[in-house]
N, C-alpha and C positions, 0 to 999 in steps of 0.2 A: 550503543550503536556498534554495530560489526565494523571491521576496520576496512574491510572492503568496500562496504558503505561511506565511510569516513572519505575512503580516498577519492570514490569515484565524490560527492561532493567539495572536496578540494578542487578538484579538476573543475569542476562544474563551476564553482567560485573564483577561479581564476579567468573562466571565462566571460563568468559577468562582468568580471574587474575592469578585462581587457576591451569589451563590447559595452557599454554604459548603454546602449539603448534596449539592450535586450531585455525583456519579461518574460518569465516563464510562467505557466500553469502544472500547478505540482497536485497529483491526485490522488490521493492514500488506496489500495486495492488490497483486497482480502481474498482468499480462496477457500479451495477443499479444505489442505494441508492446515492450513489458521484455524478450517472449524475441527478437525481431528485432532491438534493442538489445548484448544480450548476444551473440547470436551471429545474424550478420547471412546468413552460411551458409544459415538455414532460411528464411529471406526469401521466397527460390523457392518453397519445398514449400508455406507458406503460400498466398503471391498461386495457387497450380496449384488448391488447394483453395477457393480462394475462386472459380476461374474454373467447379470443377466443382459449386458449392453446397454443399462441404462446408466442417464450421465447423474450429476450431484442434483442437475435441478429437481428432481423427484424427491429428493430428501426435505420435507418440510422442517423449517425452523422455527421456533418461538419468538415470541418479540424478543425477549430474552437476550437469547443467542444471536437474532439481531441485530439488536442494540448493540453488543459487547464487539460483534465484528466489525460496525461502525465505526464504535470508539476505536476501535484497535487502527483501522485505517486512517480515522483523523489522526488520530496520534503519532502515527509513521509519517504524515503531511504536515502536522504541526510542529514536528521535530526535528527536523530536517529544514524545514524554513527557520526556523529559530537559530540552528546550529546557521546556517550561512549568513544570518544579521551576525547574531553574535561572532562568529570567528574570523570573517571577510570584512563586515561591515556594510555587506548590501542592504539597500533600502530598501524595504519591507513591502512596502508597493508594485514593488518589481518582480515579486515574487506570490502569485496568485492560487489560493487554496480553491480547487471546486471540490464537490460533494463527492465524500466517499463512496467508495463502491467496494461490492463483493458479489466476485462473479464465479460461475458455478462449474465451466468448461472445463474440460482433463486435463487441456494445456494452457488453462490460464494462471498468469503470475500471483508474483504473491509483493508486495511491496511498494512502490513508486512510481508512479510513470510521471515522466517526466516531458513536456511541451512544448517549442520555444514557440 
């Protein structure tokens, strides 16, 4: 976990601490950058589409690659909830994973959104 990540869920954990009725909705997000990351192969097809004004949605993906950007996003949802049980002690209930996503936009995130 980046440390900048760490802090802003410290913060974030202090605030459950302090607010006991709050629940959040914690949603794993994957982007361009994740799948250029992952496979760096598609690098090209992107920047060709970006030269001819189209966005990432045109780039088809495998189940495959799919699958893996999934996981990548539950994973950033699933860890991040875990770190706030285990280091705060927040109950687990309070803290609600929806379905990962991965979204295609220029200016879409890469990481966590977060819900109260």
């Amino acid at each position: 976990m980046l440390a900048e990540g760490k802090e802003q869920l410290d913060n974030l954990s202090k605030l459950l601490t302090e607010k006991p009725q709050v629940h959040l909705t914690m949603c794993g997000i994957t982007n361009t950058q994740d799948v250029i990351a992952l496979y760096p192969e598609l690098k090209e097809k992107f920047d060709n589409n970006k030269k001819e004004g189209k966005s990432g949605e045109d780039i088809a993906l495998t189940a495959e690659q799919s699958a893996m950007l999934e996981k990548l996003a539950n994973e950033r949802q699933v860890n991040s909830k875990n770190y706030l049980i285990n280091s705060s002690g927040i109950a687990h209930d309070r803290l609600i994973l929806c379905a990962p996503e991965h979204r295609t936009e220029d200016d879409a995130i890469s990481g966590l959104e977060i819900n109260i």
